[in-house]
LOFI-669609 format. One record per residue (C-alpha): residue number from 1; residue in one letter; x negated, y negated, z. Coordinates in pm, 1 decimal, padded with zeros to 6 digits. Each point is the difference from the previous one (the first is absolute). Example, Ala and Ser with C-alpha at 12.3 -4.5 7.8 and 13.67 -1.06 7.14 Angstrom:
2
<k: 1, r: A, x: -01230.0, y: 00450.0, z: 00780.0>;
<k: 2, r: S, x: -00137.0, y: -00344.0, z: -00066.0>;
end
This chain:
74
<k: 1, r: X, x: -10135.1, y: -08842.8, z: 11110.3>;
<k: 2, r: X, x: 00391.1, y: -00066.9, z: 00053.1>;
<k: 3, r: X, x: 00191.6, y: -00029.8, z: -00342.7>;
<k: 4, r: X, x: 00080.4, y: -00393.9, z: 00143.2>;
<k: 5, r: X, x: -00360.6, y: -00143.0, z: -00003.1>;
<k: 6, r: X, x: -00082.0, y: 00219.2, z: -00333.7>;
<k: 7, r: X, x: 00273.8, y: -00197.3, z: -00133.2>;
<k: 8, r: X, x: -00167.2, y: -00353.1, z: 00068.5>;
<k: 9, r: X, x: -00307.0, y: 00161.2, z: -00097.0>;
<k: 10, r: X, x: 00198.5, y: 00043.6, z: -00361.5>;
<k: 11, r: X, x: 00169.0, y: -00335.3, z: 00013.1>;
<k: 12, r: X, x: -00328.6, y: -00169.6, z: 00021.6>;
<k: 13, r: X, x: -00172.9, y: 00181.9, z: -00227.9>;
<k: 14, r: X, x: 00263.3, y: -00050.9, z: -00294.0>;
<k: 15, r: X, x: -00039.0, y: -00379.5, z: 00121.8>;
<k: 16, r: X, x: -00366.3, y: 00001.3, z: -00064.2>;
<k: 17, r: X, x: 00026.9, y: 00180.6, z: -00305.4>;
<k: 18, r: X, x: 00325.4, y: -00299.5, z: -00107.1>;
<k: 19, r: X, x: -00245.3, y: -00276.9, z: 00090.0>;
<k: 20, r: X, x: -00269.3, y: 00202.6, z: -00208.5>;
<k: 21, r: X, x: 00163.2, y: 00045.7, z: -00322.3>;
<k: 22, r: X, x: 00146.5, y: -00380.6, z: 00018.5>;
<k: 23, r: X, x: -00286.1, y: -00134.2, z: -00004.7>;
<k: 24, r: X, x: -00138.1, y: 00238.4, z: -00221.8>;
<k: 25, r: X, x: -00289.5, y: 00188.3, z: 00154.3>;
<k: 26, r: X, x: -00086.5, y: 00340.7, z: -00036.7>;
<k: 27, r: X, x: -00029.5, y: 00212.6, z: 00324.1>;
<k: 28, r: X, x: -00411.9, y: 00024.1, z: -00077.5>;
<k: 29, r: X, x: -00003.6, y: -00427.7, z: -00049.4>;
<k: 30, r: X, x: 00194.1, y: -00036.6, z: 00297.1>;
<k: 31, r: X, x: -00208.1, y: 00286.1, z: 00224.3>;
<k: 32, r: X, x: -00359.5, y: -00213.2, z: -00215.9>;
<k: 33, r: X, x: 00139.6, y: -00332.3, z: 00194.3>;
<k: 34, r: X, x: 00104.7, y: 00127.6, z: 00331.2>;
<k: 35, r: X, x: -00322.9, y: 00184.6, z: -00002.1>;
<k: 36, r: X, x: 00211.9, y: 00346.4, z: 00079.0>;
<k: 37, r: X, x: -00041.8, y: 00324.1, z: -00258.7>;
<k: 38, r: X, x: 00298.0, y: 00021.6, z: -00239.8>;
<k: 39, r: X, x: 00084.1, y: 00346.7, z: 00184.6>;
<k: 40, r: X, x: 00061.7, y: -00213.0, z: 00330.0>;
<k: 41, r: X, x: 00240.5, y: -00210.1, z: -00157.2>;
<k: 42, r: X, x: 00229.3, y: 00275.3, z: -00202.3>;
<k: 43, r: X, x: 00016.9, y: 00183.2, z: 00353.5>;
<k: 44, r: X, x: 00141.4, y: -00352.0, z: 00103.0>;
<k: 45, r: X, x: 00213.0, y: 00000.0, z: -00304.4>;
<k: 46, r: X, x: 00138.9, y: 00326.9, z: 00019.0>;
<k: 47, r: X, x: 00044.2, y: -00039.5, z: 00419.9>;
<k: 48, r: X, x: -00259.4, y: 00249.0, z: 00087.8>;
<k: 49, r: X, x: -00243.5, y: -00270.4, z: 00168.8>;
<k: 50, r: X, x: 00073.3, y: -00190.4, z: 00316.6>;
<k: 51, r: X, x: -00205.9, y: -00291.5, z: -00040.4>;
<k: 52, r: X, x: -00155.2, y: -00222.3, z: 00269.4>;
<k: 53, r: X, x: 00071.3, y: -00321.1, z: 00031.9>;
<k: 54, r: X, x: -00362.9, y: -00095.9, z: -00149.9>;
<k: 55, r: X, x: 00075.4, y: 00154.8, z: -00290.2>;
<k: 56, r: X, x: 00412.3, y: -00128.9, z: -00064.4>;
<k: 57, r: X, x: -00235.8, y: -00339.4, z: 00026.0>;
<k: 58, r: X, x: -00239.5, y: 00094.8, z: -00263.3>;
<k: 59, r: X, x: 00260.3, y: 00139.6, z: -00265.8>;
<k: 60, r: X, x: 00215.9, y: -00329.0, z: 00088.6>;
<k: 61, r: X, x: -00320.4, y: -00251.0, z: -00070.1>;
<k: 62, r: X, x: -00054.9, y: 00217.8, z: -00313.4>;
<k: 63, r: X, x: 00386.0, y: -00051.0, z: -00119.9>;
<k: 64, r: X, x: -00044.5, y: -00311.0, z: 00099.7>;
<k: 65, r: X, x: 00293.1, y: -00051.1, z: 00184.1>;
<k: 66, r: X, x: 00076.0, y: -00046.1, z: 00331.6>;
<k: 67, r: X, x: -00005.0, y: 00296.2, z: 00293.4>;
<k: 68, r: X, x: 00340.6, y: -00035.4, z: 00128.9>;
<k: 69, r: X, x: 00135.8, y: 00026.0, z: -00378.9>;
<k: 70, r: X, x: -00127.0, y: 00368.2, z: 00024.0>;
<k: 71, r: X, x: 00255.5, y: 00056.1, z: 00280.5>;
<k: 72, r: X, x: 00328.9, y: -00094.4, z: -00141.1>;
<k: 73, r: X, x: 00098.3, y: 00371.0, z: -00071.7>;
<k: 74, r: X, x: 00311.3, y: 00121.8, z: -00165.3>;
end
């Protein structure tokens, strides 16, 4: 993996993880309402996981905010 898409990969996770804690979830409520294990969404957290586009739905329906919010990376 080149250090350039492992640095999106790290971008969106820390967004997920920013949209988490606002809203006050824990990683295991937010993994309970996207119907993913809590594991699955640290790796997301912490950059390790690519996720498909199924599943950036999923966590955004369970944050409940909209898909292309997920995007606006830093």
């Amino acid at each position: 993996m080149s250090s350039k898409s492992s640095d999106v990969q790290k971008k969106f996770g820390e967004k997920i993880r920013q949209e988490r804690t606002k809203i006050g979830l824990s990683q295991e409520e937010l993994g309970f309402k996207a119907s993913l294990d809590r594991t699955y969404i640290s790796g997301i957290e912490r950059g390790e996981r690519n996720p498909s586009l199924k599943i950036i739905v999923k966590v955004a329906k369970a944050l409940k905010t909209p898909t292309f919010e997920l995007f606006k990376l830093r």
